[in-house]
PyMOL Python script that loads the backbone (N, CA, C, O; Angstrom):
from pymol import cmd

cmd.read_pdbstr("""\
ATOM      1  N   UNK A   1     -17.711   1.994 -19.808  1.00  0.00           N
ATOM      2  CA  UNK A   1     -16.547   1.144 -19.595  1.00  0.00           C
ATOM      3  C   UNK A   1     -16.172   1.082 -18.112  1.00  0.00           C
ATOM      4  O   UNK A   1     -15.814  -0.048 -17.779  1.00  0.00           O
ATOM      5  N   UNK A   2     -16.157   1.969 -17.157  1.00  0.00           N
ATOM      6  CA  UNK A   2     -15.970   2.508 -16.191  1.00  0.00           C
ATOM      7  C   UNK A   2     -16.950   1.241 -15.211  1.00  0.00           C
ATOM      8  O   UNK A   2     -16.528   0.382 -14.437  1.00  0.00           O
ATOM      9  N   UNK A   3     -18.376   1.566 -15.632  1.00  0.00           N
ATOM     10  CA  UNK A   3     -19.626   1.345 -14.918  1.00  0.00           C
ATOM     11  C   UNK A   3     -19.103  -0.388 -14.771  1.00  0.00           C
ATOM     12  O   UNK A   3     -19.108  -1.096 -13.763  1.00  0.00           O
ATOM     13  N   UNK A   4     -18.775  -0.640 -15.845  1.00  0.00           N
ATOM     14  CA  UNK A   4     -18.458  -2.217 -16.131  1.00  0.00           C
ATOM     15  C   UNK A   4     -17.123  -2.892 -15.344  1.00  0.00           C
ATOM     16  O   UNK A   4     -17.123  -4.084 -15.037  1.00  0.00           O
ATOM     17  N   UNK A   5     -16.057  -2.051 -15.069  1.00  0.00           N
ATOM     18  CA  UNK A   5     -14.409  -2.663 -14.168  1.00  0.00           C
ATOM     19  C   UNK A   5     -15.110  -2.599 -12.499  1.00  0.00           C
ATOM     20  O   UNK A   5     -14.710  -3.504 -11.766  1.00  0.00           O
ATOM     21  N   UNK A   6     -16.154  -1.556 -11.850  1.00  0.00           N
ATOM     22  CA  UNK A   6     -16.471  -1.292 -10.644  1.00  0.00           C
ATOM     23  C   UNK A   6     -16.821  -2.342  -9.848  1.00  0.00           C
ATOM     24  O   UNK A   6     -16.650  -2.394  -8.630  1.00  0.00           O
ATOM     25  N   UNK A   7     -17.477  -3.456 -10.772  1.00  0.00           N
ATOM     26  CA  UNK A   7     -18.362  -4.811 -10.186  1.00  0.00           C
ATOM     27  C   UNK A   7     -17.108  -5.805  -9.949  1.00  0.00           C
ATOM     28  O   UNK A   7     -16.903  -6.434  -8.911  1.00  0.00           O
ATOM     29  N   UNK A   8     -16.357  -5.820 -11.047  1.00  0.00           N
ATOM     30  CA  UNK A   8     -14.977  -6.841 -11.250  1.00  0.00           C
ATOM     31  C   UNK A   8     -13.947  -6.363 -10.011  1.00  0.00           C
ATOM     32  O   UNK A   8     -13.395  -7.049  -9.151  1.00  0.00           O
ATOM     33  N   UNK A   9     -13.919  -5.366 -10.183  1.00  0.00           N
ATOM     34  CA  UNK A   9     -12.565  -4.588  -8.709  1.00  0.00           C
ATOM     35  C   UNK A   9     -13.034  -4.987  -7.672  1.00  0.00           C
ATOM     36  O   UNK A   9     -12.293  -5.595  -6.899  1.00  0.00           O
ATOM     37  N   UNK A  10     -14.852  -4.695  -7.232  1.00  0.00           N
ATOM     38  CA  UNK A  10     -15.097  -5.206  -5.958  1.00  0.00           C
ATOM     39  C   UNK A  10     -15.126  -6.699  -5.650  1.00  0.00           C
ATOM     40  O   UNK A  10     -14.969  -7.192  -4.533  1.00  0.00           O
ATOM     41  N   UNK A  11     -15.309  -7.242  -6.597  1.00  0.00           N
ATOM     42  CA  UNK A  11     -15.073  -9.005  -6.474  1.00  0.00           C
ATOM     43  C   UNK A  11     -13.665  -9.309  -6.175  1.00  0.00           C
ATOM     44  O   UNK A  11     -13.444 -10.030  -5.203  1.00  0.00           O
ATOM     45  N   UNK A  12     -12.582  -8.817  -6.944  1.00  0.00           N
ATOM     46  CA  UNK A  12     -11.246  -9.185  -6.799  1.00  0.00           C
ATOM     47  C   UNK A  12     -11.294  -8.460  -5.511  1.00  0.00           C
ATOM     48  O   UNK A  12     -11.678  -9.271  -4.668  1.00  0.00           O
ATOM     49  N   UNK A  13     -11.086  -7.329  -4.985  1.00  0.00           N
ATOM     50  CA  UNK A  13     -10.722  -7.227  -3.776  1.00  0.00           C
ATOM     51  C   UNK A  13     -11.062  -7.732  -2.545  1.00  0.00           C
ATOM     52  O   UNK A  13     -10.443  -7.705  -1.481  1.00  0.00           O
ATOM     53  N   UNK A  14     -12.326  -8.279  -2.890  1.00  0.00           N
ATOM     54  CA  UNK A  14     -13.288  -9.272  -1.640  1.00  0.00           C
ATOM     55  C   UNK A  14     -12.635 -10.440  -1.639  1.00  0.00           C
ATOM     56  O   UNK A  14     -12.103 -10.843  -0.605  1.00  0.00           O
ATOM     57  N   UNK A  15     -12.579 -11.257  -2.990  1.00  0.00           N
ATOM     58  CA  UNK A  15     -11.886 -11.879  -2.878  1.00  0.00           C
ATOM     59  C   UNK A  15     -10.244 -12.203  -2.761  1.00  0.00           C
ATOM     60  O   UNK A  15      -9.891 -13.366  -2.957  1.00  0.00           O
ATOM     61  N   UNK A  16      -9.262 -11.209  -2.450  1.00  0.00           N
ATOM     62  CA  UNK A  16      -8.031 -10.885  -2.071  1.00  0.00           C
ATOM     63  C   UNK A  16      -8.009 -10.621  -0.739  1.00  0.00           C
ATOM     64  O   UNK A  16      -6.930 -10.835  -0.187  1.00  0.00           O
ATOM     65  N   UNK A  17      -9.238 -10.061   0.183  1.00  0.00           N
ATOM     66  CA  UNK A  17      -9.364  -9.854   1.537  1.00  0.00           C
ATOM     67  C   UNK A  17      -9.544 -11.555   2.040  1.00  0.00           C
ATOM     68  O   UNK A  17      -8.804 -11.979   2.928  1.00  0.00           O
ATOM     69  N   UNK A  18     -10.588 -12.468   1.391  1.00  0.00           N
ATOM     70  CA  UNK A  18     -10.655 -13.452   1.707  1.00  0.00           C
ATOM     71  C   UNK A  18     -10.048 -14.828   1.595  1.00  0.00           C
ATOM     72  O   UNK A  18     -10.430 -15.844   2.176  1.00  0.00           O
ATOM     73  N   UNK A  19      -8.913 -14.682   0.650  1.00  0.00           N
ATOM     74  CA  UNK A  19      -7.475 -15.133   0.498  1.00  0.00           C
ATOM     75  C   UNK A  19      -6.761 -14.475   1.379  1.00  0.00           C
ATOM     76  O   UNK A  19      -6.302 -15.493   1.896  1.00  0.00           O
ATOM     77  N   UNK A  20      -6.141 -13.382   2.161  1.00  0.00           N
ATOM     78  CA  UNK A  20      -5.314 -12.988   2.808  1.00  0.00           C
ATOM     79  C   UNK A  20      -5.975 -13.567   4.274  1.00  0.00           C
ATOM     80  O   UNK A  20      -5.100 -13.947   5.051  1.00  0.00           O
ATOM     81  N   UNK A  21      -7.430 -13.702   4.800  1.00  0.00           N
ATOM     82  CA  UNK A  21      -8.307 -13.869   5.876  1.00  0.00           C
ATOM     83  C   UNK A  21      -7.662 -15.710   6.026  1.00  0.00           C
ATOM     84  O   UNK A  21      -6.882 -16.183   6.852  1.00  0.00           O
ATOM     85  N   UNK A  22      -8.202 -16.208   5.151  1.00  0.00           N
ATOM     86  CA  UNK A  22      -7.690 -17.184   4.706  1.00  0.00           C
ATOM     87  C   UNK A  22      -6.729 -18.214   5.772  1.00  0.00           C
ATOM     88  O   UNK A  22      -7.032 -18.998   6.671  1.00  0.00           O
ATOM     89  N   UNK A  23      -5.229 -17.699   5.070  1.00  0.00           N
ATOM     90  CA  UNK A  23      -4.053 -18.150   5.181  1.00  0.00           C
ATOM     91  C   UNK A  23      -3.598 -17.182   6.589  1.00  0.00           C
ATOM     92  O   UNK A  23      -2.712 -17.765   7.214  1.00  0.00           O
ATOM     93  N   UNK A  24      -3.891 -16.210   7.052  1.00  0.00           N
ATOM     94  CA  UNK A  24      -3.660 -15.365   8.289  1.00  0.00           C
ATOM     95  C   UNK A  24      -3.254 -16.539   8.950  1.00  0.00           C
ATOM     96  O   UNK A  24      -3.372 -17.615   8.364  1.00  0.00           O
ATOM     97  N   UNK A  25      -2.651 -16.467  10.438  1.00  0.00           N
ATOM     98  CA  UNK A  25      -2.570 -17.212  11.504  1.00  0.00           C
ATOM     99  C   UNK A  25      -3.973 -16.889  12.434  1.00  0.00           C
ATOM    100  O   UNK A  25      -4.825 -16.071  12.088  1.00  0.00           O
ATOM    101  N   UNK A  26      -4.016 -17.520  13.401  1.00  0.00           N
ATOM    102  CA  UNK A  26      -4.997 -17.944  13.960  1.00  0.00           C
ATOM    103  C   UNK A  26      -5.498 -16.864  15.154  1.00  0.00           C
ATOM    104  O   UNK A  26      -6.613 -16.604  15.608  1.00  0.00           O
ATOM    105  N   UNK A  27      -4.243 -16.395  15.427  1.00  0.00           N
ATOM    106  CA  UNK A  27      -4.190 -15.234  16.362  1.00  0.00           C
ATOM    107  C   UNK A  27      -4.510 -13.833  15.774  1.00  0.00           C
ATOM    108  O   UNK A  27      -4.869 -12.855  16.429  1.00  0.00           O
ATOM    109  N   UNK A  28      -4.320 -13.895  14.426  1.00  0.00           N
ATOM    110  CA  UNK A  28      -4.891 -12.651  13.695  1.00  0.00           C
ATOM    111  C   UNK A  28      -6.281 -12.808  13.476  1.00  0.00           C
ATOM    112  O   UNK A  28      -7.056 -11.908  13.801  1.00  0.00           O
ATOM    113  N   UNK A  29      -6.718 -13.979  12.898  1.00  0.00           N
ATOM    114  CA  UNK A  29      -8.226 -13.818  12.865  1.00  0.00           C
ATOM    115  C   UNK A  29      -9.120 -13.860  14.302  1.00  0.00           C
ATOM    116  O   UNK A  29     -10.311 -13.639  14.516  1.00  0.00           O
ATOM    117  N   UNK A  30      -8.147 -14.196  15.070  1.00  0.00           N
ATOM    118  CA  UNK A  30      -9.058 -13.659  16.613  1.00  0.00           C
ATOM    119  C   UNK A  30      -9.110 -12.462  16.769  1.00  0.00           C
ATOM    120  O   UNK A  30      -9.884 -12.021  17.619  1.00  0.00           O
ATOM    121  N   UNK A  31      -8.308 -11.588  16.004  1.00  0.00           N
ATOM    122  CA  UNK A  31      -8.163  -9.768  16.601  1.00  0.00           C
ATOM    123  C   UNK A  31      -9.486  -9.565  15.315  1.00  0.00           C
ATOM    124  O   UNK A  31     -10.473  -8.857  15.515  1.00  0.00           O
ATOM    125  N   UNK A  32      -9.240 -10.360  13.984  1.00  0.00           N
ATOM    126  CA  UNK A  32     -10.035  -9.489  13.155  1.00  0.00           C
ATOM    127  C   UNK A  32     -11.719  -9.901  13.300  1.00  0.00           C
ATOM    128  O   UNK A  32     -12.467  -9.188  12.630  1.00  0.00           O
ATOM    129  N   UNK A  33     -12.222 -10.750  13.939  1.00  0.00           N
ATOM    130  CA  UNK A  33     -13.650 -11.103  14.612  1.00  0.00           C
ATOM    131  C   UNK A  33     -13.425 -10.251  15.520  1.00  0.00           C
ATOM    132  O   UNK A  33     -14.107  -9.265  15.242  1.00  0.00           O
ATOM    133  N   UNK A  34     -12.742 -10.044  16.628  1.00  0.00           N
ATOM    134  CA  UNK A  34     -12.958  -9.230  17.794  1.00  0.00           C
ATOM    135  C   UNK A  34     -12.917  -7.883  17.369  1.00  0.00           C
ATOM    136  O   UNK A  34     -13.551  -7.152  18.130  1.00  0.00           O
ATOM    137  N   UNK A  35     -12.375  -7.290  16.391  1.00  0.00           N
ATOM    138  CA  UNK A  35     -12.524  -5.724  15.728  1.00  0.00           C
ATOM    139  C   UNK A  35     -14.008  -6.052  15.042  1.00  0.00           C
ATOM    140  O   UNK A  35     -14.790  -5.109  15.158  1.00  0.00           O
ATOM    141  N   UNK A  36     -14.532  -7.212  14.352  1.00  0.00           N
ATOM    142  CA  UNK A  36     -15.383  -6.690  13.132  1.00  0.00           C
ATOM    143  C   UNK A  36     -16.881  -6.449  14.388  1.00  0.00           C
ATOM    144  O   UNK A  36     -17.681  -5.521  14.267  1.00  0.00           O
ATOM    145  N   UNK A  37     -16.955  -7.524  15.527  1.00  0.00           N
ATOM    146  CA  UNK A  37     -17.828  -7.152  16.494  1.00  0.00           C
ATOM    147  C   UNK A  37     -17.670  -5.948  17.233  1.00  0.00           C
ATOM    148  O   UNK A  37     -18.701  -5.618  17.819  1.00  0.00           O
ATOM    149  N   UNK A  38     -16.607  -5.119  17.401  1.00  0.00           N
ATOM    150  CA  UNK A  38     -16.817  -3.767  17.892  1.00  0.00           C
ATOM    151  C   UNK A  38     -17.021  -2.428  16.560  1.00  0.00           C
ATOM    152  O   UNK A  38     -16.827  -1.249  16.859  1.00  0.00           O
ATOM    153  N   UNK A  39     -17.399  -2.817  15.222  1.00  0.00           N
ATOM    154  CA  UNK A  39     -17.450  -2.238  14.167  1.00  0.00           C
ATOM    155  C   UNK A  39     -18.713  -0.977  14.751  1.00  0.00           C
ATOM    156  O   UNK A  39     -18.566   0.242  14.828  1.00  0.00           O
ATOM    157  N   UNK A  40     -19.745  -1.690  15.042  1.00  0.00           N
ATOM    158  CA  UNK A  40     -20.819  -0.568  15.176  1.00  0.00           C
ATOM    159  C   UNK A  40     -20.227   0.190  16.299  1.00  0.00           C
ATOM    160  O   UNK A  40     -20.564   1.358  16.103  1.00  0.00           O
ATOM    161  N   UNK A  41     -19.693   0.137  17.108  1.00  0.00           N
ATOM    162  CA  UNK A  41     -19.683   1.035  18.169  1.00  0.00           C
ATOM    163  C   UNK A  41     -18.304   2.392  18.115  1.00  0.00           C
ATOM    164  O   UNK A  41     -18.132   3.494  18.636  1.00  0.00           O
ATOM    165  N   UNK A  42     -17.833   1.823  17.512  1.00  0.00           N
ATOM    166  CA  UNK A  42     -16.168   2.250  16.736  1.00  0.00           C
ATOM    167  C   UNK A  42     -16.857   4.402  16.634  1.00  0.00           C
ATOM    168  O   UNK A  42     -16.191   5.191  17.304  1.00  0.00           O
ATOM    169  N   UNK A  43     -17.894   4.894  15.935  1.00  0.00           N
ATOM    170  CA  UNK A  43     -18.267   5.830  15.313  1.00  0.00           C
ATOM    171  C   UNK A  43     -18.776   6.578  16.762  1.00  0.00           C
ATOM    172  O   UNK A  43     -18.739   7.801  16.900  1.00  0.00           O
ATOM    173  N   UNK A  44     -19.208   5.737  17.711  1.00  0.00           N
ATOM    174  CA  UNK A  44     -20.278   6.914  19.183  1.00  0.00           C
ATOM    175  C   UNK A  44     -18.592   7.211  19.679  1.00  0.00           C
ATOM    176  O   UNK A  44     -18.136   8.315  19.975  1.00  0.00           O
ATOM    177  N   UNK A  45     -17.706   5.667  19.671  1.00  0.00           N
ATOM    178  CA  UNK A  45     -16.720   5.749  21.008  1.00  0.00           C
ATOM    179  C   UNK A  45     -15.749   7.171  20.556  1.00  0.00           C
ATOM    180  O   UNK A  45     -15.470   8.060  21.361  1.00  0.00           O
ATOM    181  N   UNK A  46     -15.375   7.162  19.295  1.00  0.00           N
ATOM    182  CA  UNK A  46     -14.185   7.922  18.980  1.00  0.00           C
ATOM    183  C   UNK A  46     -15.197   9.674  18.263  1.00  0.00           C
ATOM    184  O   UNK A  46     -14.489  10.655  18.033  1.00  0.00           O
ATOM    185  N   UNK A  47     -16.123   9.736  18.118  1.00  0.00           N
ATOM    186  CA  UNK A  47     -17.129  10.797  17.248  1.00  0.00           C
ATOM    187  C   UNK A  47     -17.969  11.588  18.128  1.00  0.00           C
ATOM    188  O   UNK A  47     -18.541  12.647  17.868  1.00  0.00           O
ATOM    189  N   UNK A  48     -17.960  10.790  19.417  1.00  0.00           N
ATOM    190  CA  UNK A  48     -19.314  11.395  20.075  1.00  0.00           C
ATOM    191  C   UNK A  48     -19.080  12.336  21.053  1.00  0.00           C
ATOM    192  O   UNK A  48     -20.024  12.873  21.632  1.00  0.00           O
TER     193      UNK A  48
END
""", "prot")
cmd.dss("prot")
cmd.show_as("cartoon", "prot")
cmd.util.cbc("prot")
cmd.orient("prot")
């Protein structure tokens, strides 16, 4: 039962990130492209 809600939760929440991405203003989705391109480096800058 479990194995079966895991696939459905990750769809709704992808799709609730991409409804909220969405409707954002314009100035937020410039910060959230400019964060998702520093994603790989995020783990050496703050870990290393």
């Amino acid at each position: 039962m479990v194995k079966k809600l895991i696939p459905i939760i990750l769809i709704a929440g992808t799709a609730f990130l991409v409804m909220k991405y969405v409707k954002a203003p314009e100035s937020k989705k410039r910060f959230i492209k400019h964060l998702v391109v520093q994603i790989p480096y995020l783990p050496g800058r703050y870990y290393a």
